[in-house]
C-alpha positions as CSV (number, residue, x, y, z in Angstrom):
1,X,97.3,71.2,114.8
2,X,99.6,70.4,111.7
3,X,97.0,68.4,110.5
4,X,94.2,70.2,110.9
5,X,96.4,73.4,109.3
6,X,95.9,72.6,105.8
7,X,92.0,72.2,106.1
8,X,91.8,75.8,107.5
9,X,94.3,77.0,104.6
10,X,91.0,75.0,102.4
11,X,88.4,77.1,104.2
12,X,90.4,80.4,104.1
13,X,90.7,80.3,100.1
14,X,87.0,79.0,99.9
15,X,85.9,82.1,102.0
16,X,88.1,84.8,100.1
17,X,87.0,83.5,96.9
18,X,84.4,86.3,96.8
19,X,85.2,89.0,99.7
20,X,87.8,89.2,96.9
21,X,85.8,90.3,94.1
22,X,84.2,93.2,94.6
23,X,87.1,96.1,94.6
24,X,88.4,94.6,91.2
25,X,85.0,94.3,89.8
26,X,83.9,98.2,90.4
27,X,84.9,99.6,87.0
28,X,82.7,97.0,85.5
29,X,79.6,97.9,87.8
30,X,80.0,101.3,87.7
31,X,79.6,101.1,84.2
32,X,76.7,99.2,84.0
33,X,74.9,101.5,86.8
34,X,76.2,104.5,85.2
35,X,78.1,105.6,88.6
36,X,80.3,108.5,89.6
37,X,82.9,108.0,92.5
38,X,80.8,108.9,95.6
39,X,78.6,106.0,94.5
40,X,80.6,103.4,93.5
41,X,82.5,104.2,96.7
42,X,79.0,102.9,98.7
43,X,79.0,99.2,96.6
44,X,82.9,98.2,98.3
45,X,81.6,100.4,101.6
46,X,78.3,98.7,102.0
47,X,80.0,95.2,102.0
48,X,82.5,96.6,104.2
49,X,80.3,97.5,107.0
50,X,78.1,95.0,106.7
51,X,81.3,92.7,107.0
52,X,82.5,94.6,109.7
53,X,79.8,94.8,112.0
54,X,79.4,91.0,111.5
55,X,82.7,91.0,113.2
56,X,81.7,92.1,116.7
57,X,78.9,89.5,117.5
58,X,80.6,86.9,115.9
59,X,83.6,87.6,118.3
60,X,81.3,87.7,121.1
61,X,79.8,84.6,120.1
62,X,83.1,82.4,119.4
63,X,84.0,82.7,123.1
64,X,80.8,81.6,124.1
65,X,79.4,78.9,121.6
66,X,81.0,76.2,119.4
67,X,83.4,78.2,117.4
68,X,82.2,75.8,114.3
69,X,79.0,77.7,113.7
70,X,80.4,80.4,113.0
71,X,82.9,79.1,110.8
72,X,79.7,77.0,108.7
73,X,78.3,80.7,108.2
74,X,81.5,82.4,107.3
75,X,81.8,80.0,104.3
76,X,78.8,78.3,103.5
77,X,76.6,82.0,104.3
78,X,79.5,83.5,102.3
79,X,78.5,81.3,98.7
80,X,74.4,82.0,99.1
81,X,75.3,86.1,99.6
82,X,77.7,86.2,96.7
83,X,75.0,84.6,94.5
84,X,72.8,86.9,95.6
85,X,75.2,89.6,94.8
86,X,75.2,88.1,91.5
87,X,71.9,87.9,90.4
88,X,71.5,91.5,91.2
89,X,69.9,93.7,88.3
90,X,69.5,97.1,90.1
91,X,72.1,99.4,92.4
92,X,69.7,98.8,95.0
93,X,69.5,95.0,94.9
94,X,73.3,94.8,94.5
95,X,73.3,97.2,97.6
96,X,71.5,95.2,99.7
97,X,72.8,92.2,98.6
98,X,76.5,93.5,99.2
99,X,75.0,93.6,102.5
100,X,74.0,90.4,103.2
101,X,77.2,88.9,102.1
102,X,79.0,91.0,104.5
103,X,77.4,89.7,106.7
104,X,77.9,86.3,106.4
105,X,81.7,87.3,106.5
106,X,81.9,87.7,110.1
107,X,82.1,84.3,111.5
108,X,84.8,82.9,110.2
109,X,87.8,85.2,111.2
110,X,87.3,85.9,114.9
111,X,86.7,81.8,115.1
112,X,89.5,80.7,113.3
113,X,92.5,82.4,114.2
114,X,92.3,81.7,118.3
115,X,91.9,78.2,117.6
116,X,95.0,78.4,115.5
117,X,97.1,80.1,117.5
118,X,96.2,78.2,120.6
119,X,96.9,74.9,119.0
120,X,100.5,76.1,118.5
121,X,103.7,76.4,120.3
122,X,104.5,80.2,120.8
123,X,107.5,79.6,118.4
124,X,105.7,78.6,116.0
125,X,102.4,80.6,115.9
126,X,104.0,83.2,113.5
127,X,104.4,80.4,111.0
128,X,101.2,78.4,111.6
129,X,99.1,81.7,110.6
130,X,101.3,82.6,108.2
131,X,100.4,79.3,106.6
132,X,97.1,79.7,107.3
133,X,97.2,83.4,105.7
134,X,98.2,81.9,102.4
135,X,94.9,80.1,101.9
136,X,93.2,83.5,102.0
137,X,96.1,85.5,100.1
138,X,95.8,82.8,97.2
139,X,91.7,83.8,96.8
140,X,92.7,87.2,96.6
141,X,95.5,86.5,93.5
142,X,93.1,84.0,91.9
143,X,90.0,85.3,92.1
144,X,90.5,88.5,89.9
145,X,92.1,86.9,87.5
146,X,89.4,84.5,87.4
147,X,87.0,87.5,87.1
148,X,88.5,88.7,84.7
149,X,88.7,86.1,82.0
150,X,85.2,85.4,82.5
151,X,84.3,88.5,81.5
152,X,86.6,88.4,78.5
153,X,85.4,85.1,77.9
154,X,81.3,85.7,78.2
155,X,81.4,89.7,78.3
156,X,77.6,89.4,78.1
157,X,77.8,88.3,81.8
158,X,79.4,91.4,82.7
159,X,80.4,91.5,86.7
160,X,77.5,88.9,87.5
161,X,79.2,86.4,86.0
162,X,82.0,85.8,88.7
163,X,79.8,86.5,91.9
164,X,77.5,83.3,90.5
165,X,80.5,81.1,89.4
166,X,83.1,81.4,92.4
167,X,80.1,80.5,94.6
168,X,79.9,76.8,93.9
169,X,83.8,76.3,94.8
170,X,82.9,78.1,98.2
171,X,80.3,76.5,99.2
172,X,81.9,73.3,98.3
173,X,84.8,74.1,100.4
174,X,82.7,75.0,103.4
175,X,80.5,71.8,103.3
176,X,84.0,69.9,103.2
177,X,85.3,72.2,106.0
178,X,82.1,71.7,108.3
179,X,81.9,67.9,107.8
180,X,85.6,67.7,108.7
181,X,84.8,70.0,111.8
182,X,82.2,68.0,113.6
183,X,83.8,64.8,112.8
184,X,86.8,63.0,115.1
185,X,89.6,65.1,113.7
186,X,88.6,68.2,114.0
187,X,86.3,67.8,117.3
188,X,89.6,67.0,118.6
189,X,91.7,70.1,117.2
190,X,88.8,72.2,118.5
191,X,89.5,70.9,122.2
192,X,92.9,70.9,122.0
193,X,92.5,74.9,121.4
194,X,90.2,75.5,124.3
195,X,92.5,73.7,126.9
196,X,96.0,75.5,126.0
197,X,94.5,78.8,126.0
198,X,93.3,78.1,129.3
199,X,96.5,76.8,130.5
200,X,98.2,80.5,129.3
201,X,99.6,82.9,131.0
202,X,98.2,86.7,131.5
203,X,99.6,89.3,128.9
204,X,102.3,91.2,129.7
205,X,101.6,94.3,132.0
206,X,100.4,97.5,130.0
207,X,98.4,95.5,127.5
208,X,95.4,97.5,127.2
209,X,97.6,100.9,126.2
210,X,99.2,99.1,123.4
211,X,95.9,97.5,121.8
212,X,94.1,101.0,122.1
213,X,97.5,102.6,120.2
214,X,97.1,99.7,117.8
215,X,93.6,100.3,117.0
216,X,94.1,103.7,116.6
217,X,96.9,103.1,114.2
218,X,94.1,101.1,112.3
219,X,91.2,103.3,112.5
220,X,93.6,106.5,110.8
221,X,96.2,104.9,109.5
222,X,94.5,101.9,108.6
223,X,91.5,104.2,107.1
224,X,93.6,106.1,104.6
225,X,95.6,103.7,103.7
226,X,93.0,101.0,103.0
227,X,90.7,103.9,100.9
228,X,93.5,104.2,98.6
229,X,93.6,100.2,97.9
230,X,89.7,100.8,97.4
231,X,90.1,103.3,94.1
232,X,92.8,101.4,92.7
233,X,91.2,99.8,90.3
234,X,89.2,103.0,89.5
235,X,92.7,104.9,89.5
236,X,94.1,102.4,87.2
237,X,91.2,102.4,84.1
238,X,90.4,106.6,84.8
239,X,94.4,107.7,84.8
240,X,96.4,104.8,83.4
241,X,94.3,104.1,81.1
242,X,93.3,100.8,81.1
243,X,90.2,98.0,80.6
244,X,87.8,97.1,82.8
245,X,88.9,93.3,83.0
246,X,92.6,94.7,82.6
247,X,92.5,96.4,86.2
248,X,90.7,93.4,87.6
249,X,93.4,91.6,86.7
250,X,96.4,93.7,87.4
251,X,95.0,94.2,91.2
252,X,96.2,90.5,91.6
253,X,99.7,91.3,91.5
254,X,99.7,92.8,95.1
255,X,98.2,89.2,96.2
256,X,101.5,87.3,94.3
257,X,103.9,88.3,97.9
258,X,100.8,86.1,99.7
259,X,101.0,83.3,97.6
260,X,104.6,82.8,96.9
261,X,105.2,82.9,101.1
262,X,105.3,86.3,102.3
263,X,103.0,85.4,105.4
264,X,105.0,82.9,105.9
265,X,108.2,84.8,105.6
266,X,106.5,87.8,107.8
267,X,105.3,85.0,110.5
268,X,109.0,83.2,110.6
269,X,110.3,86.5,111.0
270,X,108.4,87.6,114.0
271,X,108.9,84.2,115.6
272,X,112.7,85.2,115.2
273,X,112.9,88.7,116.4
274,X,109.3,89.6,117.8
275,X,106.2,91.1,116.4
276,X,107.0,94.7,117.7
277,X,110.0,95.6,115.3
278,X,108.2,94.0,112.2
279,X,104.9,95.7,113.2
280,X,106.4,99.4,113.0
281,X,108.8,98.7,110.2
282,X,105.9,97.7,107.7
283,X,103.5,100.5,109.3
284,X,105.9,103.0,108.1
285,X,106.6,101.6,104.8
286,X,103.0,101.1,104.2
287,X,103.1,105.0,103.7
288,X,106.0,106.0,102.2
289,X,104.9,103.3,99.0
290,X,101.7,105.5,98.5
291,X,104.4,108.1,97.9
292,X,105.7,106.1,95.0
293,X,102.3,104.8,93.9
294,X,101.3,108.1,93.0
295,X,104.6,108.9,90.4
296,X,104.6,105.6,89.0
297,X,103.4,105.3,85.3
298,X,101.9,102.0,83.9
299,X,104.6,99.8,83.4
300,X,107.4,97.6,85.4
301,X,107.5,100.7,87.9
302,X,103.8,100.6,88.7
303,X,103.4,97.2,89.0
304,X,106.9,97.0,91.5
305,X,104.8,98.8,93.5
306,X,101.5,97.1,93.6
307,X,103.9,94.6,94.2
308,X,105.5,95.5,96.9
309,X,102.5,97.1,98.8
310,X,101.2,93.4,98.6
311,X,104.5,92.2,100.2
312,X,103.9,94.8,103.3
313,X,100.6,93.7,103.8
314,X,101.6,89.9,103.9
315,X,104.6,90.3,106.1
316,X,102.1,92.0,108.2
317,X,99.1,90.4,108.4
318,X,100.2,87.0,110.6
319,X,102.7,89.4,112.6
320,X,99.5,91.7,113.5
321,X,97.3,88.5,114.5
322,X,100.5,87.1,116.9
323,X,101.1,90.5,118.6
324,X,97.0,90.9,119.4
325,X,96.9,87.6,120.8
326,X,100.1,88.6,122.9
327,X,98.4,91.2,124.6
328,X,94.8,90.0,125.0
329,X,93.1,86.8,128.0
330,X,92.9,84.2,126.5
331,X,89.2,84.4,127.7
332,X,88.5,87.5,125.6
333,X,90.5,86.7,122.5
334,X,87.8,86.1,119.9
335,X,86.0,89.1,121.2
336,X,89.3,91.3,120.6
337,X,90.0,89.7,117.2
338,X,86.2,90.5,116.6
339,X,87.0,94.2,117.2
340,X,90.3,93.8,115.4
341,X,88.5,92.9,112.4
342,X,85.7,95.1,112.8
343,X,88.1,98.3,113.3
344,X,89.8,96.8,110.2
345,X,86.7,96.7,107.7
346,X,85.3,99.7,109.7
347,X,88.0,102.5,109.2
348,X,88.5,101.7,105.0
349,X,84.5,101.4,104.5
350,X,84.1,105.1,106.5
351,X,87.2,106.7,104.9
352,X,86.3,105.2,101.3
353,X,83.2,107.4,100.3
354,X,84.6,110.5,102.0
355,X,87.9,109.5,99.8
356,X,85.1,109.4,96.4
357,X,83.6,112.6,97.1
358,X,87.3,113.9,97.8
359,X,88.8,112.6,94.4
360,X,86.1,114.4,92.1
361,X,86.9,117.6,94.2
362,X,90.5,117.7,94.2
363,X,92.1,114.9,92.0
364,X,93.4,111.8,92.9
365,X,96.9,112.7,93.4
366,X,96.5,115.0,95.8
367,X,94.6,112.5,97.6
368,X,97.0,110.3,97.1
369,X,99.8,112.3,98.4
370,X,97.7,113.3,101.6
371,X,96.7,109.5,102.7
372,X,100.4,109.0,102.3
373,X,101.0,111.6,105.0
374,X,98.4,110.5,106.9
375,X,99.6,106.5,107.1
376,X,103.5,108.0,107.8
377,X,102.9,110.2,110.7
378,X,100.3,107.7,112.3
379,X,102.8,104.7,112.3
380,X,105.4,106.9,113.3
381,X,103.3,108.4,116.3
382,X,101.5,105.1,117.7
383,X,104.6,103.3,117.6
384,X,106.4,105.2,120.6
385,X,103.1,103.3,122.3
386,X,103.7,99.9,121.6
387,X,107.7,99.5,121.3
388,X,107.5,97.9,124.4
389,X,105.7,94.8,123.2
390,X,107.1,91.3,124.1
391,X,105.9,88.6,122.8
């Protein structure tokens, strides 16, 4: 597997490279469309969904076919959609578009991450995705600052710009990535996977309570927390104050925890103590920082706290990935990550639009403060259903 590892980690950045773009790049398209919040709320929303929905089939699929479709189409179908998305000259077009590259999205993550984790020692399978996190992590610190200075660079371009030029890296990656899949190395990594997850054990008794409290931690939790992280680039340039390409920019600094090792750090920490304590720590955490995103100013103190809500979502992401595969068969595991995934994309894309229309009614710090609420008393509730957890 440690071979294979750093291909994945290749793939992972390749496929992030333009998921990544379209939250930063929505104060430049809503200018150019002339759009209020409700609106620009449906451009990250209709990628979203379309993303999400992906993720079900594709899950599905993965524990049925040869995972490495699915991960050809989750890179290589990612590049065509985003320069689709590009070439877009009407809200409609970039609408539909948005679409299709969603949809492309769903192969890659309900594939990957079984195969990784089953290639592993349970020791280590908090690392290895950690690792493997950091490819993706990376897209999502590069990528707007990329964005950005192509704009400042060619502002004629605008937002197209980016969609067009990060495409050829991705598709380059994936071509690399599926070559290296159906060739002798990685035909064997993909066989390895498949006979030690059907040498495992069953979960641990009461499985199926702790995934539903899980998911439900995801789909209202999740869902308000996520629709704040979808307006704050609109936050940023309508109440701090700043440029277009400025808040593209400064939404990378929640992405610095992924790429100076805070999956890694969050997957050697559960391998250490167990998922289940890291898990509720960083739900609860997640809310209280809306708390302080809301009083910060622009400055050291604001970007502390973009800061630090990237590190919570790093520590979390590989310990979230371990503990589902702790409590799911082996034979149903890409199916589950599938509706992991989808529940994931689902929950921000619903709660965004309702959190547009919400912000031109009542502000956004009210909002602010009430998602922060929300994301608290959720963690706090769901975890007296999962404590239990053992990895």
């Amino acid at each position: 597997m440690w071979t294979s590892l750093p291909w994945f980690i290749m793939a992972h950045f390749g496929h992030h490279l333009l998921t990544a773009l379209p939250g930063p790049l929505l104060p430049s398209i809503r200018t150019e469309f002339g759009l209020n919040y409700t609106q620009s709320s449906i451009v990250t929303t209709s990628f979203a969904l379309s993303g999400g929905a992906s993720q079900l089939p594709s899950g599905w699929l993965a524990d049925r076919i040869n995972p490495v479709i699915l991960l050809a189409i989750g890179t290589l179908g990612v590049a065509v959609g985003g320069i689709l998305v590009g070439v877009s000259s009407t809200y409609i077009m970039l609408i539909v578009f948005m679409i299709v590259m969603g949809l492309m999205t769903g192969g890659y993550h309900p594939a990957s991450t079984p195969m990784i984790l089953s290639s592993v020692e349970p020791k280590m399978r908090g690392r290895a995705l950690g690792l493997h996190l950091l490819g993706g992590n990376s897209s999502f610190f590069v990528a707007p600052l990329i964005a950005g200075g192509i704009m400042a660079i060619w502002p004629a371009w605008g937002w197209h710009g980016p969609f067009i030029i990060l495409a050829i890296p991705t598709a380059i990656f994936g071509l690399i990535f599926y070559i290296y899949l159906t060739r002798r190395g990685g035909r064997g990594h993909v066989e390895t996977a498949r006979q030690r997850a059907a040498a495992e054990k069953p979960p641990q008794q009461g499985y199926k309570r702790r995934l539903i409290a899980y998911l439900v931690q995801m789909v209202l939790g999740g869902g308000a927390g996520m629709s704040v992280n979808a307006f704050l680039a609109l936050y940023m340039t309508d109440v701090l104050n700043t440029s277009d390409s400025e808040a593209a920019m400064l939404m990378s600094i929640m992405f610095i925890p992924g790429i100076i090792g805070g999956t890694v750090i969050g997957g050697w920490i559960s391998d250490r103590i167990g998922t289940i304590r890291v898990i509720i720590v960083t739900s609860i955490f997640s809310g209280l920082i809306i708390f302080a995103l809301r009083a910060a100013t622009l400055g050291f103190g604001f970007y502390a706290v973009l800061f630090i809500m990237g590190l919570i979502m790093a520590v979390r992401m590989p310990v979230t990935e371990v503990f589902i595969m702790s409590q799911t068969p082996s034979r149903h595991r890409s199916t589950i990550y599938g509706v992991y995934y989808f529940t994931m994309q689902y929950t921000g894309a619903i709660f965004a639009p309702v959190m547009g229309w919400a912000i031109e009614k009542y502000t956004f710090d009210t909002m602010f403060t009430f998602s922060a609420i929300v994301v608290t008393a959720v963690s706090v509730i769901t975890s007296f259903f999962i404590w239990d957890a053992k990895d």
